[in-house]
C-alpha positions as CSV (number, residue, x, y, z in Angstrom):
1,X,-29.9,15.8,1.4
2,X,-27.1,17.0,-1.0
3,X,-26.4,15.7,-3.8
4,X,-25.0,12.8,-3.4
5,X,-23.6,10.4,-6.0
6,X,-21.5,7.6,-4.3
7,X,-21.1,5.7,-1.5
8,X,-17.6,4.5,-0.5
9,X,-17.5,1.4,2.4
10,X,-14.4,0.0,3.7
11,X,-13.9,-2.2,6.6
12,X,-10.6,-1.2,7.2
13,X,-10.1,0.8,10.6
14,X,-8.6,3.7,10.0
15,X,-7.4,4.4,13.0
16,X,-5.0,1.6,12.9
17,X,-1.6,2.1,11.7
18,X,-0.4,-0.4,9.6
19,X,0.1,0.1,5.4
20,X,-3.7,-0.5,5.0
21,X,-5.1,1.9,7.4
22,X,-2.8,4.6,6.8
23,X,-3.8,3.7,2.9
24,X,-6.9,3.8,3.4
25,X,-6.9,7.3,6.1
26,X,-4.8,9.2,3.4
27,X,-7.6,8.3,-0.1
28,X,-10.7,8.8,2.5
29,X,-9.4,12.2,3.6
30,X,-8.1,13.4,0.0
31,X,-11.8,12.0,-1.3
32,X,-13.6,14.5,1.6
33,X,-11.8,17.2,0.9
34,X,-12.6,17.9,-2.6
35,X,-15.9,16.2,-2.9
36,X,-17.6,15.2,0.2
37,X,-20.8,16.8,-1.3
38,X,-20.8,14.3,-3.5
39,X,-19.5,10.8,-1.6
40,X,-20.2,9.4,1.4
41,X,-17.6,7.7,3.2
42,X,-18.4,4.6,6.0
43,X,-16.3,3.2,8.0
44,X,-16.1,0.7,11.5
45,X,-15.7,3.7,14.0
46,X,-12.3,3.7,14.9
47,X,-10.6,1.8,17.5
48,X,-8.4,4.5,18.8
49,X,-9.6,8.1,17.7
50,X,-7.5,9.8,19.3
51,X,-4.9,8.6,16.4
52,X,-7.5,9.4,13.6
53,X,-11.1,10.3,13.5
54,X,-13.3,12.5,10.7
55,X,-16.3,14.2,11.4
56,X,-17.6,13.9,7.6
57,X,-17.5,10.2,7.8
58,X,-20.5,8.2,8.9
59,X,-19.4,5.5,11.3
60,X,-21.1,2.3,12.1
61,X,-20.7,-0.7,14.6
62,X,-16.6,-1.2,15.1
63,X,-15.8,-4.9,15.0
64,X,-12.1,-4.5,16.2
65,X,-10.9,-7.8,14.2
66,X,-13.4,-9.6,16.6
67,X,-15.0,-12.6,15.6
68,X,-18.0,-12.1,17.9
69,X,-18.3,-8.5,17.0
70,X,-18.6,-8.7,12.9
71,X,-22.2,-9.9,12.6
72,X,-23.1,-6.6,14.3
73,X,-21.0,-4.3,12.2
74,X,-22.4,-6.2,9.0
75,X,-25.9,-5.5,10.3
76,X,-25.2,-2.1,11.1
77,X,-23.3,-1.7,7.7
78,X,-26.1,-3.2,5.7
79,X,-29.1,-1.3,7.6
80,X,-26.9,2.0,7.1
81,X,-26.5,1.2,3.1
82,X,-30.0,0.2,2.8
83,X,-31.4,3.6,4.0
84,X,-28.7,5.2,1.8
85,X,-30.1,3.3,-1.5
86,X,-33.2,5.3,-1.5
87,X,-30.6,8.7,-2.2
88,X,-32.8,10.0,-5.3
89,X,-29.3,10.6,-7.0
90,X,-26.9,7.8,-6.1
91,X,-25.3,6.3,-8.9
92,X,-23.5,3.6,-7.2
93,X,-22.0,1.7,-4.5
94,X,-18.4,1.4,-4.0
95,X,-16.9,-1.1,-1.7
96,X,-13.5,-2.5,-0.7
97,X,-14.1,-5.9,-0.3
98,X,-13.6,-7.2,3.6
99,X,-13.4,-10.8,5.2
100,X,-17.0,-12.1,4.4
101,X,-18.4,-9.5,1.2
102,X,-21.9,-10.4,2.0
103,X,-23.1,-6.6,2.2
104,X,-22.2,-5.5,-1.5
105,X,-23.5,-8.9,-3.0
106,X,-27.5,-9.0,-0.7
107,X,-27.5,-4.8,-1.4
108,X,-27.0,-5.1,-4.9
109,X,-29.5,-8.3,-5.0
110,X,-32.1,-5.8,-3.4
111,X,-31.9,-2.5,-4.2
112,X,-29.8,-2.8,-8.1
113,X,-27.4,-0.4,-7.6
114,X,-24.4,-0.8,-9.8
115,X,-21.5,-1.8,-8.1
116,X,-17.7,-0.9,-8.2
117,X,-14.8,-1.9,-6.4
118,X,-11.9,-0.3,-5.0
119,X,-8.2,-2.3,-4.1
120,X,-9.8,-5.2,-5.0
121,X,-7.0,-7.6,-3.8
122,X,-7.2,-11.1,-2.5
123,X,-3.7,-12.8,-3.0
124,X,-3.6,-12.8,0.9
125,X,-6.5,-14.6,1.4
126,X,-6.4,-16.6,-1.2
127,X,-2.9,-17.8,-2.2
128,X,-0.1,-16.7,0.6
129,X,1.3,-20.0,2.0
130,X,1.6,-20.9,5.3
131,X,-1.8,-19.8,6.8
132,X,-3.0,-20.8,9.8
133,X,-5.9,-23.5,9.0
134,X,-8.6,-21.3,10.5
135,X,-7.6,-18.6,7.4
136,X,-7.8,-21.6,4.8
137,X,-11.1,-22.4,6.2
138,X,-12.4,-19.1,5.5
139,X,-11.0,-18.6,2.0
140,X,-12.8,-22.1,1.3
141,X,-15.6,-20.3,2.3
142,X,-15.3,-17.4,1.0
143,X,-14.0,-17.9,-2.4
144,X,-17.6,-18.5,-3.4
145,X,-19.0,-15.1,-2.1
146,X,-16.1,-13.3,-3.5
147,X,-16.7,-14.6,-7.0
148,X,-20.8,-13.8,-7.1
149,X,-19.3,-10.4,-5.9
150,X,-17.1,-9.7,-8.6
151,X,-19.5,-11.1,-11.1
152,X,-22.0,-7.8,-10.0
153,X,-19.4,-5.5,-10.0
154,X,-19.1,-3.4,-13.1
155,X,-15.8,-2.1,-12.6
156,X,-13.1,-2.5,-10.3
157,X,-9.3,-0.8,-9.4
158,X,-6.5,-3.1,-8.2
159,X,-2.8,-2.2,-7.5
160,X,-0.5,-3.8,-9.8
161,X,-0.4,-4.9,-13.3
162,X,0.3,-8.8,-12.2
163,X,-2.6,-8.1,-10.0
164,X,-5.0,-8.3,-13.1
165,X,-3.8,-11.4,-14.8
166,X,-4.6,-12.9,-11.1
167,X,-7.8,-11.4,-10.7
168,X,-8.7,-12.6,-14.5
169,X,-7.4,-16.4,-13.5
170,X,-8.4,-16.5,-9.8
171,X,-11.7,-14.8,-9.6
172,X,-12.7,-14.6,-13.2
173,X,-12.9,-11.4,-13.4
174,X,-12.6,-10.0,-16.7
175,X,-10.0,-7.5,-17.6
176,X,-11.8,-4.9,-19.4
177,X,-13.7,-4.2,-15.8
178,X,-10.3,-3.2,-14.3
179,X,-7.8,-0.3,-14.3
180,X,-4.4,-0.4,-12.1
181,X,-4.4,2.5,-9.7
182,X,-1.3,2.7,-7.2
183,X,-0.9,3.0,-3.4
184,X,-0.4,6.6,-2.5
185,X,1.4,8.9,-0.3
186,X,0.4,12.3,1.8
187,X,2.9,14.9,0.2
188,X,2.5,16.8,3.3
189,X,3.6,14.1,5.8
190,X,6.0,12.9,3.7
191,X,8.2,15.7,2.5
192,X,11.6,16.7,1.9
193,X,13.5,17.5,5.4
194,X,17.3,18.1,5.9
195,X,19.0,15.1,6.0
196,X,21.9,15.8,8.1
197,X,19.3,17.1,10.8
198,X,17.3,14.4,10.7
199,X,20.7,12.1,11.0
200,X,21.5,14.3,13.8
201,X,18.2,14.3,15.8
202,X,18.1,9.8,15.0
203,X,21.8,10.1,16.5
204,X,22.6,8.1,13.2
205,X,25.0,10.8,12.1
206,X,28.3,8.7,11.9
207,X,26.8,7.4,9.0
208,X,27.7,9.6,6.0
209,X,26.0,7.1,3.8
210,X,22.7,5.5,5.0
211,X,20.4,2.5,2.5
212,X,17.2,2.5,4.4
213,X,14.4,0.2,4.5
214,X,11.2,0.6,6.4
215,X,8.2,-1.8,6.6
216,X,7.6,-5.3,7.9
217,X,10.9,-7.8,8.0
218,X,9.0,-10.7,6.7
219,X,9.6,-13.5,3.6
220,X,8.5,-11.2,1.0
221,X,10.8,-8.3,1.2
222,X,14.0,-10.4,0.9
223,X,15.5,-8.5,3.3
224,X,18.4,-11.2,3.7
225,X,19.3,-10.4,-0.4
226,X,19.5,-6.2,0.9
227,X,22.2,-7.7,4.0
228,X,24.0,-10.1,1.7
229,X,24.6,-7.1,-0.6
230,X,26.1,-4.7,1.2
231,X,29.0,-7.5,1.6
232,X,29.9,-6.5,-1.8
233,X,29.2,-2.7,-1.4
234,X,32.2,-1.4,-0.1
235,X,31.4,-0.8,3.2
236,X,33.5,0.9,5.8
237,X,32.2,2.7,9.3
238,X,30.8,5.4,7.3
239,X,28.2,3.6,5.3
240,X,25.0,2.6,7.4
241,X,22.0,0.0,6.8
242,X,19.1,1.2,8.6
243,X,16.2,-1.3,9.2
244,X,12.7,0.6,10.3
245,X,10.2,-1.8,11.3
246,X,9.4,-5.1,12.7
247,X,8.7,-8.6,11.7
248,X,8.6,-12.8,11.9
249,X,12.1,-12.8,10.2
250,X,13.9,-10.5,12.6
251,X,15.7,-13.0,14.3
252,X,16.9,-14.6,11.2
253,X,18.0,-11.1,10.1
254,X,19.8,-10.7,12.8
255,X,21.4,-13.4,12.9
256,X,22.7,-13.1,9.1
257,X,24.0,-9.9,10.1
258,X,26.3,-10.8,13.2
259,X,27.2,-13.9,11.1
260,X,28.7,-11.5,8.4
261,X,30.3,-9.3,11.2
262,X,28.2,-6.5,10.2
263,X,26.7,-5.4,13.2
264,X,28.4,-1.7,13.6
265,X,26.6,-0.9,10.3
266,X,23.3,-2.2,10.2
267,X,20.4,-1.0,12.8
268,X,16.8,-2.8,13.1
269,X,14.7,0.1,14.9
270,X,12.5,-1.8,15.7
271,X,8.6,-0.5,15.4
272,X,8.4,3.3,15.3
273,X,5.3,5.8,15.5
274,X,3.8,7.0,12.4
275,X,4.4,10.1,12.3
276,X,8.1,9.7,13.2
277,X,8.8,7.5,9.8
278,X,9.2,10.4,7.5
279,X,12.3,11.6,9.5
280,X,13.5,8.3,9.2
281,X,12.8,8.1,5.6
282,X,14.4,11.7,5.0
283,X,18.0,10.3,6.9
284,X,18.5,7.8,4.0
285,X,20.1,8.5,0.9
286,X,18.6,5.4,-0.6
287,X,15.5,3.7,-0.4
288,X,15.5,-0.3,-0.6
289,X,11.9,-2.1,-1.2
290,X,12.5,-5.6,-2.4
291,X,9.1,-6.7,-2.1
292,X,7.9,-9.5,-4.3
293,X,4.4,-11.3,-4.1
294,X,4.1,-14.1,-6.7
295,X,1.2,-14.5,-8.0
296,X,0.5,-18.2,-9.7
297,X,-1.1,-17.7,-12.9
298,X,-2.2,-21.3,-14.9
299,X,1.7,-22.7,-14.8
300,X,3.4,-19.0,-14.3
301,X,4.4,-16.7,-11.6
302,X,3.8,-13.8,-12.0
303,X,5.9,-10.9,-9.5
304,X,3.6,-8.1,-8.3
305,X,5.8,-5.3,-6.1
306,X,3.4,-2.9,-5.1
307,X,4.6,-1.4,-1.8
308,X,3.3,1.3,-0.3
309,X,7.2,2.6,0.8
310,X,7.8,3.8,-2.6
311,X,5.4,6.4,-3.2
312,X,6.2,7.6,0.3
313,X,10.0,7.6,-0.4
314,X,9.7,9.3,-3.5
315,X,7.5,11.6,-1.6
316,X,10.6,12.6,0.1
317,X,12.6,13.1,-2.3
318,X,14.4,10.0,-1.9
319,X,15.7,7.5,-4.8
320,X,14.5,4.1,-4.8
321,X,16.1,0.8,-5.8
322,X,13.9,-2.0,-6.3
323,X,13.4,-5.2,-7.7
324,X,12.6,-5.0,-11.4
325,X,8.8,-5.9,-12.2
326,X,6.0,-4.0,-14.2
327,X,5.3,-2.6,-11.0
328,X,9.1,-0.6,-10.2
329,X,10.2,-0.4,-14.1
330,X,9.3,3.1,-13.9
331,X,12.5,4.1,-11.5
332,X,14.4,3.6,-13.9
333,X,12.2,5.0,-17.0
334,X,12.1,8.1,-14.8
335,X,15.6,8.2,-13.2
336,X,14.5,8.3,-10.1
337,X,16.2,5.2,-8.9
338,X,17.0,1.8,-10.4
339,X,15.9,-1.9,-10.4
340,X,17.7,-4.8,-10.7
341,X,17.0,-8.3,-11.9
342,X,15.3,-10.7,-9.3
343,X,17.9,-12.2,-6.6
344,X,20.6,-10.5,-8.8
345,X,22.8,-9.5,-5.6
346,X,25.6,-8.6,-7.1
347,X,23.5,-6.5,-9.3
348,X,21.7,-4.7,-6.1
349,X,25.2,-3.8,-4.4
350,X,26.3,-2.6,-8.0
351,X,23.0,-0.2,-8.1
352,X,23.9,1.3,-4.5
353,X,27.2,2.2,-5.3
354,X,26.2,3.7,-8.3
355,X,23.9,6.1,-6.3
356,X,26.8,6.6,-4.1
357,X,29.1,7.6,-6.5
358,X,27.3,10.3,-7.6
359,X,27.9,14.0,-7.7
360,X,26.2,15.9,-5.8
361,X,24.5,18.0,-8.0
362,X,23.4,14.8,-10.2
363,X,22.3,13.4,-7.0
364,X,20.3,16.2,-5.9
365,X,18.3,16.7,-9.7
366,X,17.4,13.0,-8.9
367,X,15.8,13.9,-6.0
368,X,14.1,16.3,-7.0
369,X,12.7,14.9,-9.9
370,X,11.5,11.9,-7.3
371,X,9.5,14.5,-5.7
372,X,7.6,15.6,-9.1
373,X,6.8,12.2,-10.0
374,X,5.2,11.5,-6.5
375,X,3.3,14.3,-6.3
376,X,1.9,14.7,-9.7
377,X,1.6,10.2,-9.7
378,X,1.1,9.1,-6.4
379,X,-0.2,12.4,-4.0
380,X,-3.4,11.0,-2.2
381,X,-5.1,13.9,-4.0
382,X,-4.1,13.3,-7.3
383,X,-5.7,9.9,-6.7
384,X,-8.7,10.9,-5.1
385,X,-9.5,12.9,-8.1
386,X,-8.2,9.9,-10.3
387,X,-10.9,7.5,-8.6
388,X,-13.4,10.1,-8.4
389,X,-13.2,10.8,-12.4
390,X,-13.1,6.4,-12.7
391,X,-16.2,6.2,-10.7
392,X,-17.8,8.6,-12.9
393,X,-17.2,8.0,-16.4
394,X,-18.1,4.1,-14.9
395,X,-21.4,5.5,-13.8
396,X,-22.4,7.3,-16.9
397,X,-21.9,4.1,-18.9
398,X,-24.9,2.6,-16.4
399,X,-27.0,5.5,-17.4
């Protein structure tokens, strides 16, 4: 067998495609390309393979989101892993923690493999509000797993800097075990394009000013604040909203926006393929994530904006404007967009006029600069190799 040094699980389909399955499709294919003699990858074998399937990854039992199905893929995860173990030159396991993290904790237990962690995450188990009672059930359940889990683990990546101080207070994980590394984007998929073709081929191209969004329309990307604003951009026939995606809250949207008599600017698209949101992304000439996911730390909340939009924006050469956290503060550092103070609405429609009042050559260095920083920051590859180098300066402190 080659030499083999790490084995990478996920439960995440990777077929699907939502942010986490395209997240975790674009760091499992960077990883095999550059050193699948030296990782194994395992996944749930996808759902629909047509959309995505890798012959270097070792599949075991799909599950599909079934309740009936998981014992099996846990059983056929663990037997897989256990057979692994006896690799004569493994140095760890790496896991990114599922529903019920069972596997990691007996494997360890048994065979005392070190243990790392990739995403490790939790707020949506854990903390987001209104869950159905079924998912509070499980987090009761779970916390407790989750916790022994983290206490084997000897190091661990998360997204976001608030993400930490919630790890430390939620799961008592200590900070020296983690290191922030961000969502990424594919470079190639999500490139620079024309934008007046791509305005042209959307039939969007009465817009000569477009502020896109794409993603879920749901409570946390205050997608109501982006509508209210552009009341105070001013906004003629000629200046567009675009909304790409789908959500609970698009009725509510939709209603905001016929109650402010905006309807011949903004469009909701509604859900649109994958591979069809770059040209999308590539008709804007701003990109909007307002995300916000506040994290309760002892008496303070703490705003985490991690979204996977702005690598992928940035990707294509597009300025962002977002909300200003430790997460986004690097637009600005980098000028490669802008943030603005929470809720600040006035403030937001003062940032997007700014980008429109720029000259075009201003305009176009900004761009272009958004394009380095992605690629040499956020490129699946350069990410790969960042994890890769973690995972083994990690192992050699185990040795």
């Amino acid at each position: 067998m080659k030499r083999v040094k790490f084995v990478y699980t996920t439960e995440v389909d990777l077929s699907i495609e939502n942010g986490q399955g395209i997240n975790e499709r674009e760091f499992i294919t960077a990883l095999l390309e550059d050193y699948s003699d030296q990782v194994i990858c395992i996944t749930p074998y996808p759902r629909y393979p047509n959309n995505y399937f890798n012959s270097k990854i070792q599949y075991v039992f799909p599950y599909q989101s079934s309740a009936i199905r998981y014992p099996f893929f846990l059983a056929s995860l663990f037997l897989k892993l256990l057979k692994l173990s006896r690799v004569k030159h493994l140095k760890a396991f790496i896991f990114r923690l599922g529903e019920v993290p069972i596997v990691p904790l007996i494997l360890t237990l048994i065979t005392q493999k070190p243990l790392f962690l990739k995403t490790l995450a939790g707020y949506y188990l854990f903390e987001k509000k209104n869950r159905h009672w079924t998912r509070r059930v499980h987090a009761t359940l779970a916390l407790p797993i989750y916790r022994a889990v983290i206490k084997r683990a000897h190091v661990a990546d998360t997204v976001s800097f608030p993400y930490i101080e919630w790890l430390s207070f939620k799961l008592d994980i200590s900070r020296d075990k983690l290191c922030v590394i961000p969502n990424g984007a594919n470079m190639e998929t999500f490139s620079p394009r024309d934008r007046d073709n791509c305005k042209r081929e959307l039939g969007i191209d009465r817009f000569h000013k477009i502020v896109g969004y794409v993603g879920a329309l749901d409570s946390v990307r205050h997608l109501e604040d982006l509508i209210n604003s552009m009341c105070n951009v001013k906004i003629d026939a000629k200046v567009g909203l675009l909304l790409v995606g789908d959500g609970s809250h698009r009725n509510m949207l939709v209603a905001l926006v016929q109650k402010l008599k905006l309807e011949k600017n903004v469009i909701f698209t509604g859900v649109v393929p994958y591979q069809d949101v770059p040209k999308y992304m590539n008709a804007f000439d701003i990109g909007i994530d307002l995300s916000l996911v506040p994290m309760r730390v002892n008496n303070n909340i703490l705003y985490a904006s991690y979204s996977q939009k702005i690598p992928q924006y940035l990707s294509c050469g597009l300025p962002v404007i977002a909300w200003d956290t430790p997460d986004t503060q690097f637009l600005k550092q980098e000028q490669i967009g802008d943030v603005v103070s929470l809720g600040n609405i006035d403030g937001l429609a003062q940032s997007i006029k700014r980008q429109f009042a720029m000259n075009d050559l201003k305009y176009a260095q900004q761009c272009l600069r958004a394009r380095e920083y992605a690629n040499k920051h956020f490129s699946s590859k350069a990410l790969a190799a960042l994890r890769f180098a973690f995972w083994q300066s990690a192992s050699a402190t185990q040795s």
